[in-house]
C-alpha positions as CSV (number, residue, x, y, z in Angstrom):
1,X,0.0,0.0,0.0
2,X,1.4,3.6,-0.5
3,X,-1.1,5.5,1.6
4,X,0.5,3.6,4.9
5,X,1.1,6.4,7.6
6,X,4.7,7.5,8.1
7,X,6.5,6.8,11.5
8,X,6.9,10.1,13.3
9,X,9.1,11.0,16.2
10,X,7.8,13.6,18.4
11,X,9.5,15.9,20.5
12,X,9.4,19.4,22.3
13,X,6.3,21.3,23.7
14,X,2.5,19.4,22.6
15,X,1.1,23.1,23.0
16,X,3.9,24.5,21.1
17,X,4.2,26.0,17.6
18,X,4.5,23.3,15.2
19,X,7.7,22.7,13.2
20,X,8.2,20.0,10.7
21,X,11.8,18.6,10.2
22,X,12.6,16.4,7.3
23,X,16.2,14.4,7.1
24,X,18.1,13.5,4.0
25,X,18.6,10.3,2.2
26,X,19.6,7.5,4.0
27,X,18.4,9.3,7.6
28,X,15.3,9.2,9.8
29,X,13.4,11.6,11.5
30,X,15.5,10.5,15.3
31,X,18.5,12.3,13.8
32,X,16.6,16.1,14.7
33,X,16.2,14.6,18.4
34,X,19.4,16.5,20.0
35,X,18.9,19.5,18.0
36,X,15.4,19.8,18.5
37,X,15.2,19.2,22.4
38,X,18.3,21.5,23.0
39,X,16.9,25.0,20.6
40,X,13.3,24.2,19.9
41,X,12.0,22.4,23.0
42,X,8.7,25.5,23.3
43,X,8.0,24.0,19.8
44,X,6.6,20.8,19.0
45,X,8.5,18.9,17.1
46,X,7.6,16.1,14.1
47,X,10.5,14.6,12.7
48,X,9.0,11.6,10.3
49,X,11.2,9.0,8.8
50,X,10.6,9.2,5.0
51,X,9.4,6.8,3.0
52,X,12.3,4.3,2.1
53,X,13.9,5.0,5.9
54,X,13.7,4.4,9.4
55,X,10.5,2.4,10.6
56,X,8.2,4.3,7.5
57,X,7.1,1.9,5.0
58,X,9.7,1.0,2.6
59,X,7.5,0.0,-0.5
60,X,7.2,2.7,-3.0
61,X,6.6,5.0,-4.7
62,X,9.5,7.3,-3.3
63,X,8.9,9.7,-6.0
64,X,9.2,14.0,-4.3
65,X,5.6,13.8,-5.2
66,X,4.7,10.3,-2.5
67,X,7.0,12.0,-0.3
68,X,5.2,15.5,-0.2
69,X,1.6,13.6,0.2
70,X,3.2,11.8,2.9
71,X,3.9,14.6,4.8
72,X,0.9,16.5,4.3
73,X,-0.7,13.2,5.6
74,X,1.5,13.8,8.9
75,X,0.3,17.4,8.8
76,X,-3.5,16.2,8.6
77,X,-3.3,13.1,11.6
78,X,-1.9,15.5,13.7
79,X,-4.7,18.4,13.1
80,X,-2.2,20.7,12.0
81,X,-3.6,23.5,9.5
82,X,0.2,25.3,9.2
83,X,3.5,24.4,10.2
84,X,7.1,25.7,10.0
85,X,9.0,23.4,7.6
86,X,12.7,22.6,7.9
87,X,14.3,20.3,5.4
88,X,18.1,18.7,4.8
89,X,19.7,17.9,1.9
90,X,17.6,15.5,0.2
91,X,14.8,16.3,2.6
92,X,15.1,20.0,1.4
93,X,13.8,19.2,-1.8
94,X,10.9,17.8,-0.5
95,X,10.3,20.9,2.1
96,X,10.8,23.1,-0.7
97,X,8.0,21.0,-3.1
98,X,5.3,20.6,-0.2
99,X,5.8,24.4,0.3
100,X,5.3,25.0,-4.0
101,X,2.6,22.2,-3.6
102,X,0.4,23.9,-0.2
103,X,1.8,27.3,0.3
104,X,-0.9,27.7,2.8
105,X,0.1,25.2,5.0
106,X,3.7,26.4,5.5
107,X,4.6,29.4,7.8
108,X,8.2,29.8,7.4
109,X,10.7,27.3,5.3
110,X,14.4,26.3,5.8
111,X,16.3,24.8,3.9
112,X,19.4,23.1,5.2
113,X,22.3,22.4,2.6
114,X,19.1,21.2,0.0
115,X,19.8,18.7,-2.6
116,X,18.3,20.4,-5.4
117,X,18.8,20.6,-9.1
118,X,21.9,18.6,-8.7
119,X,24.2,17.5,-11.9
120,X,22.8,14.3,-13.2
121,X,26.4,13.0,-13.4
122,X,27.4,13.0,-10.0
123,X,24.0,12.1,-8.9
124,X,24.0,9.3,-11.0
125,X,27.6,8.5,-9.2
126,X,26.4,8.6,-6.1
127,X,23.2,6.8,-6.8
128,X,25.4,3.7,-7.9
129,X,27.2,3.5,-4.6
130,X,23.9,2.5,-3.1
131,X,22.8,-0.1,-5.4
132,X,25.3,-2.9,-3.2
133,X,23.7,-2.5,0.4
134,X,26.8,-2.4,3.4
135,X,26.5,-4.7,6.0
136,X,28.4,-5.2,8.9
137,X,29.4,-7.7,11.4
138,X,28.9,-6.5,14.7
139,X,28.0,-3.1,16.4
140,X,31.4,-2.1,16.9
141,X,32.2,-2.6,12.6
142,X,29.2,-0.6,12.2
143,X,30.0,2.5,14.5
144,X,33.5,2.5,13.1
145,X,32.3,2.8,9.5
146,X,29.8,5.7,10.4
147,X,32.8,7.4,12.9
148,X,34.5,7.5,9.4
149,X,31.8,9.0,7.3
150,X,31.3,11.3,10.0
151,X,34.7,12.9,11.3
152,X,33.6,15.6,12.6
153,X,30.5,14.7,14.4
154,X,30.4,14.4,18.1
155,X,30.7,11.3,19.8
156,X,27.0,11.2,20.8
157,X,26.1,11.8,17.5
158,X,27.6,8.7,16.4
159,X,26.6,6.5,19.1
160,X,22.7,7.8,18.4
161,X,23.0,6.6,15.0
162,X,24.3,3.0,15.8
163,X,21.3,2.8,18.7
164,X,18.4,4.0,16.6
165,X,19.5,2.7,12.7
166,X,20.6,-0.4,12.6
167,X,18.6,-3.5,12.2
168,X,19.4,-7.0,12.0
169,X,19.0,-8.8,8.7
170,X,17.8,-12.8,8.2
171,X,21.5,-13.6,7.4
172,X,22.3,-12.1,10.4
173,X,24.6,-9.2,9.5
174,X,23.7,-5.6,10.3
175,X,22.5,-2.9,8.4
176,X,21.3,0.8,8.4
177,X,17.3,0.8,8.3
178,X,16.6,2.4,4.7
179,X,16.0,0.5,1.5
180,X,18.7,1.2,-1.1
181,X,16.7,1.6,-4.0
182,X,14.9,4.5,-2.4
183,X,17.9,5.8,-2.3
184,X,18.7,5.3,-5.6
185,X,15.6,6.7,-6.8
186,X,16.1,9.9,-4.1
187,X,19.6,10.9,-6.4
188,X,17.3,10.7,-9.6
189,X,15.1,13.3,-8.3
190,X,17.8,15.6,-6.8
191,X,18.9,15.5,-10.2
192,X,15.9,17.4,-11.4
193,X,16.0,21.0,-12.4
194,X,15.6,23.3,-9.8
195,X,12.4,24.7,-8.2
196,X,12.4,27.8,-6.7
197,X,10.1,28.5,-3.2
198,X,6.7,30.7,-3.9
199,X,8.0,34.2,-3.9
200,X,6.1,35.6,-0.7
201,X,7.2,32.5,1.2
202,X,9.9,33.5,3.8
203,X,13.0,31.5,3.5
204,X,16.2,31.0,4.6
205,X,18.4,28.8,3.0
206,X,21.9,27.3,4.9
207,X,25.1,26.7,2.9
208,X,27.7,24.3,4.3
209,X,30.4,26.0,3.2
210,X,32.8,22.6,2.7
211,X,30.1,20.2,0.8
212,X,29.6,22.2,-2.4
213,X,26.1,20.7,-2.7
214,X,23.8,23.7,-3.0
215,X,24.0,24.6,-6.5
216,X,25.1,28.7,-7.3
217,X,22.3,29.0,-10.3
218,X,19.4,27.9,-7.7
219,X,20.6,30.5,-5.2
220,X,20.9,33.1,-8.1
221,X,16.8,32.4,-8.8
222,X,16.2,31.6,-5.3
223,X,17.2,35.6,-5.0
224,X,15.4,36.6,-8.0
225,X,12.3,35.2,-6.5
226,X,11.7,35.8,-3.3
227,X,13.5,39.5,-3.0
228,X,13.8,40.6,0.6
229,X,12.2,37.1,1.4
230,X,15.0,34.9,1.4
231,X,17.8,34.7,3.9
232,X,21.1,33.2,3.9
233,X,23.8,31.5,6.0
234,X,26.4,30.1,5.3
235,X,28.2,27.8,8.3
236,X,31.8,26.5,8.0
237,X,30.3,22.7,7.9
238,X,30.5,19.9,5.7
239,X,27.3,18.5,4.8
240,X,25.8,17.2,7.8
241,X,25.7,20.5,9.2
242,X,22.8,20.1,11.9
243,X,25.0,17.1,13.3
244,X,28.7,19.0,13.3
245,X,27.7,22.6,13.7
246,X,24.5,21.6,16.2
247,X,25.1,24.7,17.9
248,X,25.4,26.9,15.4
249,X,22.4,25.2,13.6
250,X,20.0,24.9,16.3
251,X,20.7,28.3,17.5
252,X,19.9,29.7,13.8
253,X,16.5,28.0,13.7
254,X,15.8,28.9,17.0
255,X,16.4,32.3,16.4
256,X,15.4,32.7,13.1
257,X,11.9,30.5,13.0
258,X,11.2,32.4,17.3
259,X,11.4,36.2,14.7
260,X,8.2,34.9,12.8
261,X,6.5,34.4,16.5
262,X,7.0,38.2,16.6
């Protein structure tokens, strides 16, 4: 079935203003948990493992489109008539469509290091390293290899990931909780030309300054569209900003999403 409800960890205030916070590909939603207890605990929180990740369902479609009705499905069990809308990487893209897609439901939209509009070539490169799933032998293989991927994240950021995404497979090896040709698929539609956000939607998109993911033509039209609208940062980081930089992350959408309360 694709109309199967997403998984969604919850966090922060139940009375609170509503922010929804969408990972990238091969992520789930527990990844937001540190940042959004330390800088947005007066908000609440939904952080949903997307399709193809996590404890969602893994059957497809995992086209932007399924993804954006998935959301909006969230949006719609939990009540919720209009949220703020974060998004990384690939989750980005999808923030960005859901926001083209139901303007009215979105307050204020960031966008975290998005993978949008990204050259079919190196998508396509990196959509090939998933099509052979890792596996590992034990816990301690497994935290090593993400340690690696991840040098600059804290320790506790590492040690989350081994406790909350890795599942045990019938041949009894271990691997991260996401199907790989979601994946796959997720690197076809970065590869997509670039939207841009509605032009009286305030935005703020985030640059990691070290990944070189966030293409300079999308920023150019992201300018010419929204005018005074858009806000950007850029944060020394490489791409998993909200994990390296959590500080400096948290505290910008703490600040900048707490300005629209005003």
């Amino acid at each position: 079935m694709t109309d199967a409800a997403l998984h969604v960890h919850r966090y922060g205030d139940p009375a609170g203003p509503p922010v929804v916070v969408l990972h990238g590909v091969t992520g789930h939603g527990a990844r937001w948990r540190r940042t959004a207890e330390r800088y947005l605990a007066d908000r609440l929180v939904l952080a949903p493992d997307l399709r193809g990740h996590g404890r969602s369902p893994h059957e497809p479609p995992w086209t932007v489109e399924r993804h954006v009705a998935d959301v909006l499905a969230v949006l719609d069990a939990e009540g919720i008539e209009r949220a703020d809308l974060v998004g990384h990487s690939y989750g980005g893209m999808i923030a960005l469509h859901l926001a083209r897609t139901a303007p009215r439901r979105v307050r204020r939209l960031v966008l975290l290091d998005p993978g949008i509009g990204l050259d079919p070539a190196g998508a396509a490169r990196e959509a090939r390293g998933y099509m052979t799933p890792v596996s590992f032998a034990d816990v301690a293989e497994a935290r090593a290899a993400r340690a690696a991927r991840w040098p600059e994240a804290p320790d506790e950021a590492v040690d989350d990931e081994v406790a909350e995404h890795l599942e045990h497979e019938p041949d009894g090896r271990l691997r991260w909780r996401y199907e790989p040709a979601a994946v796959v698929t997720a690197y076809s539609e970065m590869a997509r030309p670039h939207l841009t956000p509605p032009p009286d939607m305030p935005t703020h998109l985030v640059i990691a300054t070290r990944a070189d993911l966030v293409r300079p033509e999308f920023v150019v039209d992201c300018r010419a569209a929204l005018g005074p609208g858009l806000v950007i940062t850029e944060i020394e980081a490489g791409h998993m900003l909200y994990t390296d930089r959590q500080d400096e992350t948290g505290t910008l959408l703490a600040t900048w999403l707490g300005d629209g309360d005003r």
